[in-house]
N, C-alpha and C positions, 0 to 999 in steps of 0.2 A: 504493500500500500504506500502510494508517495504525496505527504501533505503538501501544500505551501502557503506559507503565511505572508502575506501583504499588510506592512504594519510599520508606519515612521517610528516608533515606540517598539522595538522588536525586543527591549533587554524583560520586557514583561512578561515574555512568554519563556523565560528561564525555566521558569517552574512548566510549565507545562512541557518543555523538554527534558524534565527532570523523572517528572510522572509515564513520558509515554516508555520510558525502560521497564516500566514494570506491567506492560502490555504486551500479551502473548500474540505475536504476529506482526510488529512492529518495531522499530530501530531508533537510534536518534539518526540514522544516516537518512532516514527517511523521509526527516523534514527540513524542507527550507524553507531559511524568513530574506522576504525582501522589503525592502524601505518604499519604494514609488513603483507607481506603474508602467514607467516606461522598463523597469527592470523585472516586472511583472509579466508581460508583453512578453518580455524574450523566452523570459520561461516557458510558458505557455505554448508558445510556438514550437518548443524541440521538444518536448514531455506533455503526457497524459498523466494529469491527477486525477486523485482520488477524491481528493478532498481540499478545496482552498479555505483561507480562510482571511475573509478580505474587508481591513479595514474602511469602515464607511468613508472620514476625513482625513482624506491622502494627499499628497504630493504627486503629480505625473512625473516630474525627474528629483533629485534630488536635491536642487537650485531653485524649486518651485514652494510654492508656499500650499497648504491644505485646501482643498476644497471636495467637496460633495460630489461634485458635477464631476471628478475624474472617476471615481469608484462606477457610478452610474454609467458612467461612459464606457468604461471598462465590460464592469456586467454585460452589457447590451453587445458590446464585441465579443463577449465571449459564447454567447447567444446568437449570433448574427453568422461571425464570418470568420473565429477562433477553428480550426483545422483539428484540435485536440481539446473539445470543452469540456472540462472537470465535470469527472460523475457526478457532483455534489459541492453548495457553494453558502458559505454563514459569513452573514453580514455580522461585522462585530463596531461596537463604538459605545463609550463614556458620556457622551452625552446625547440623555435621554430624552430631550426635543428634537433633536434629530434625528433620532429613531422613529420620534413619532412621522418626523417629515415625512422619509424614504420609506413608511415601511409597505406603502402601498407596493411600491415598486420593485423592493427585493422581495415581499412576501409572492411574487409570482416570478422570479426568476432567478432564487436564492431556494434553500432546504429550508432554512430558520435565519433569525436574527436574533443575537444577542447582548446585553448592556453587561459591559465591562465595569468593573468596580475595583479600585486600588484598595478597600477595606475588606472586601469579601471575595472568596474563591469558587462562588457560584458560577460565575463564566468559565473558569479552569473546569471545573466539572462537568458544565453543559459539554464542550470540546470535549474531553476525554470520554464523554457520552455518547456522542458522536459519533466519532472513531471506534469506538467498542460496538457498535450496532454496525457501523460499515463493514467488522471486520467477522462480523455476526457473533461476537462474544458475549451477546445480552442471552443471559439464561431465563426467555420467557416461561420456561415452562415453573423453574423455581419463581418468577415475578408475578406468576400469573397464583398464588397463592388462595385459599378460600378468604376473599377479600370480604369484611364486614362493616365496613363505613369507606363510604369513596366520599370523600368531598372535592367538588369542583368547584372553582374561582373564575370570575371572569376578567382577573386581573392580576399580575405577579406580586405589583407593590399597589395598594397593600395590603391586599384582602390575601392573595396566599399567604404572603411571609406573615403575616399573623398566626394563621394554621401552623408555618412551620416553626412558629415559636413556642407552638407545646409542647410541653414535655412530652412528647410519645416516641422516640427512639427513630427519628426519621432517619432513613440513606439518603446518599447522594441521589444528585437526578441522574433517573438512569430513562435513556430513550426505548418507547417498547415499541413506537410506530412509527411513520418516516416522520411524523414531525409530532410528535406526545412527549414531551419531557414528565415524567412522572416521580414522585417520591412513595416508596412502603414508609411506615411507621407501625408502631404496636404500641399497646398499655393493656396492664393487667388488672380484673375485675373478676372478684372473687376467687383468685388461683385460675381465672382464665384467661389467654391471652385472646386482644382484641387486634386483630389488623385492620389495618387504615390505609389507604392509598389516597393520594390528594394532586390534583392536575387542575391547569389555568389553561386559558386560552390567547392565543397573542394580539386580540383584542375583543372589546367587551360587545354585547348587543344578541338579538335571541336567533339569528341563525348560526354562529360561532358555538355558542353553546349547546344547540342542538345536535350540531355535527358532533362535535365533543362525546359529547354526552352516551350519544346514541352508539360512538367507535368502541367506547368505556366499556361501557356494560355489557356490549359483547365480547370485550377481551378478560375482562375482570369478572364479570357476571356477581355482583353486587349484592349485599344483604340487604343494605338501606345508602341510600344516595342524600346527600344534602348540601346545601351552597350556603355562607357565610360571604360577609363584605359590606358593602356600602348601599344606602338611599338615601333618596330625598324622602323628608317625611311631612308628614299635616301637622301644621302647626297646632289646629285649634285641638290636637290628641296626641301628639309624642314632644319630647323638646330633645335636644341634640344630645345624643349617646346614649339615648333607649336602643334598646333591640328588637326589634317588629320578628314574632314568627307568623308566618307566611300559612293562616287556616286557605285563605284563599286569592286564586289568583285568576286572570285573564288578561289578553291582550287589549289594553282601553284604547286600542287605534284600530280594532277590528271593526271593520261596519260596511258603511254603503253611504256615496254622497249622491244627492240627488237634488236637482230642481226644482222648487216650490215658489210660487209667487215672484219670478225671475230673482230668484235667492237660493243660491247654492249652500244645501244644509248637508250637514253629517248626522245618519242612521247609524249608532251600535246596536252590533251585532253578535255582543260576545260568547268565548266557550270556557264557562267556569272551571276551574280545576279546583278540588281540594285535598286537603291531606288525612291521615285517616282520624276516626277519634281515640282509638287508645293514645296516637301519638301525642295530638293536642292537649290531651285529660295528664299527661305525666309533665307537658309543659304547663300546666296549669297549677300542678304541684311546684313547678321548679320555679314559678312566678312570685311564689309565697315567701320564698327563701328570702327575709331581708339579710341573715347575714352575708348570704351570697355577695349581692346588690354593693352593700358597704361595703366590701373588699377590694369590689368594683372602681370606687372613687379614685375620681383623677382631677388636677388642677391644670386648667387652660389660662395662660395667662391672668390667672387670680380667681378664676370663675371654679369654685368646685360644683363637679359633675356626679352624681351617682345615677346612674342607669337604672333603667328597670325594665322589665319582658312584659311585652304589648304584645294580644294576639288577636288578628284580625285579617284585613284585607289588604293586600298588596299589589300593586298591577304591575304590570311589564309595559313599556312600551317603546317605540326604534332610535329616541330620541335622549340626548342631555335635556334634563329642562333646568334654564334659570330665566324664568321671566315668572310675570306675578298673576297670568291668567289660567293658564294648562291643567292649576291641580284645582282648581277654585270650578273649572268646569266639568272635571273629574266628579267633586263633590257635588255640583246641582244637579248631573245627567244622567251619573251610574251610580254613585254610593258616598252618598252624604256624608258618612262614617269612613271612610278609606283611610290607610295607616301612610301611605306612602307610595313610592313612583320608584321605579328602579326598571332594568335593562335585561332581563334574562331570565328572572326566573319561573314565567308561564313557559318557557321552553325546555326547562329543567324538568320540569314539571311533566308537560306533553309529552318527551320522550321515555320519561319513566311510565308515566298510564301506559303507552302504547309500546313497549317492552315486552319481550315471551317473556324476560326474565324473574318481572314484577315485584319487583324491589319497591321496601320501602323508602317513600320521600316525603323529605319540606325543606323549607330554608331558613335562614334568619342572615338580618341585613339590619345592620346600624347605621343609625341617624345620624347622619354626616353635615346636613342642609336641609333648607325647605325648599328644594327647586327655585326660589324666587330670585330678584334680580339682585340679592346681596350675598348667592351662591358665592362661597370661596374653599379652600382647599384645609383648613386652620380643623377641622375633625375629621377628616380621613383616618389619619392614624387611629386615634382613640374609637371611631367608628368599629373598625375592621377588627381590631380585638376584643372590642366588646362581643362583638357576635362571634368570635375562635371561643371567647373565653365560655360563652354561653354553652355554646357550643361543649366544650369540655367537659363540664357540668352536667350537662343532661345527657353525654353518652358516657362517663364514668360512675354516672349515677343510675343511669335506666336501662344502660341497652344490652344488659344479657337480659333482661325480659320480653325485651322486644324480637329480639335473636330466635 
């Protein structure tokens, strides 16, 4: 197998030279790092890789200064009119607005893209994840374990890494499909051990997730499925860093627009989902827990927060909202009482009901904003582990009986 890394920054990938020695089927002679793409270029031209791995913000030579538009440029040549195009191609780069930029672009002519971090060796892992599935060293049949809680995210930061901040004995990401980055974990309940698998999507909204979802439970085949993370909530029934779980859900942009009195109106037309009632009745015990709640507390710039579990309705639909109309009409036209507005999880949902596998599911999703026009980003954190943490709680406390 022959790498090459395209990377102004090449002394970073020490360690990742250091890790592929102890990969059966692999060398260090195997890989090369080059700084620009005109030294890229040449490569490419007399070698067939396997694997590149190619910095977003590069240099064309090495007298040129970084920009975007070469990688891109690059990609498309390697796609276009490259004589030897790498079997397989990861976008990599440190800054995460940029990512957001490009990733239309690599995500259809790239395998994955990755964020690079000098504090974490997550991206050393994704790569070495990589390469172990290219080199088909992934032991599915040991990954594919009797899996008893899958949780899926519809976001890495920071609705998964809150999940991977539990204590539950996670691995490394290891890849099981050409593009599933996945983590096991376990914790023990009663002398028995519970596994866990937990996978994201590389962007949020309900048909990513349904793919997901749907690939999941037929590799894993699932006891109980459920998603944690982030919403917009109703103001006049949650305040920021409650936990909403998800009795019920639907798509509130499903309908029919039609013509009336030369007035172009929206007809809903929704397909309820719900979750079952033993599940609900044991989050209804776990809602009682005040000590829980106060263990909870966290201080936002002076404001202390204690959380608490809201169970109700939550809707899915295709959109960010921050503006001050969207949920106000939510509540006069579908349900007056609604808990919140979030991106995925009627598709979470959908694909578990319509599952041979039939796995239990719900979600829970922390109050991050109220959708309106003073949306800001200042509860994400505290959001996304309220609902891990919740989360914890009610599967170390209930789920060998739901098992």
């Amino acid at each position: 197998m022959k790498v090459l890394i395209i990377d102004d920054s090449p002394r970073r990938y020490s360690k990742l030279v250091g890790e592929v020695k102890k990969i059966d089927g692999l060398s260090v002679k195997d890989i090369e790092v080059v700084s620009s793409i005109e030294d890229a270029e040449e490569k490419v031209d007399s070698l067939l890789y396997d694997l590149v791995v190619l910095d977003i913000l590069i240099p064309y030579s090495n007298v040129d200064e970084e920009d975007k538009q070469n990688s891109i440029e690059f990609l498309e040549y390697l796609h276009s009119s490259c004589r030897n195009k790498p079997k397989r191609i990861i976008g990599i780069s440190s800054d995460k607005q940029l990512l957001d930029e490009v990733s239309h672009i690599f995500s259809s002519k790239s395998w994955t893209v990755i964020e690079y971090s000098d504090v974490s060796d997550e991206w050393l892992h994704k790569i070495l994840a990589c390469i172990n599935y290219a080199l088909g060293n992934n032991d599915l049949e040991n990954s594919n374990k009797n899996i008893d809680l899958l949780v899926v995210c519809a976001l890495l930061s920071p609705e998964l890494n809150a999940v991977l901040n539990l204590p539950w004995n996670w691995s490394e990401a290891i890849l099981i499909d050409e593009n599933i980055f996945i983590y096991f974990g376990s914790f023990e309940v009663q002398n028995k051990t519970i596994n866990v698998a937990a996978a994201y999507t590389l962007r949020p909204g309900m048909v990513a997730i349904a793919i997901l979802c749907t690939r999941l439970l037929k590799i894993l085949t699932p006891k109980i499925v459920t998603m944690t993370g982030i919403c917009a909530g109703n103001k006049d029934e949650v305040t920021l860093g409650d936990v909403i779980l998800a009795e019920c859900t639907w798509d509130y942009q499903s309908g029919k627009l039609v013509k009336e009195n030369n007035e172009i109106r929206f007809k809903i037309s929704p397909h309820h989902l719900m979750i079952k009632d033993n599940v609900k009745n044991f989050f209804i015990q776990l809602s009682r827990d005040n000590d829980l709640f106060e263990s909870l507390q966290s201080n936002i710039e002076g404001t202390i927060i204690v959380p608490s579990l809201k169970i109700g309705s939550l809707v899915s639909g295709a959109s960010v909202i921050a503006d001050d109309s969207t949920l106000f009409k939510i509540k006069d036209q579908q349900d007056r009482k609604v808990l919140g507005i979030e991106m995925e999880i009627y598709a979470l949902y959908a694909a578990c009901f319509s599952s041979a596998v039939e796995p239990l599911y719900f979600a829970l999703k922390g109050v991050c904003d109220y959708g309106d026009s003073e949306k800001n980003d200042l509860y994400q954190k505290l959001a996304a582990k309220n609902s891990a943490q919740i989360l914890q709680c009610f599967a170390e406390k209930y789920i060998n009986v739901l098992l």
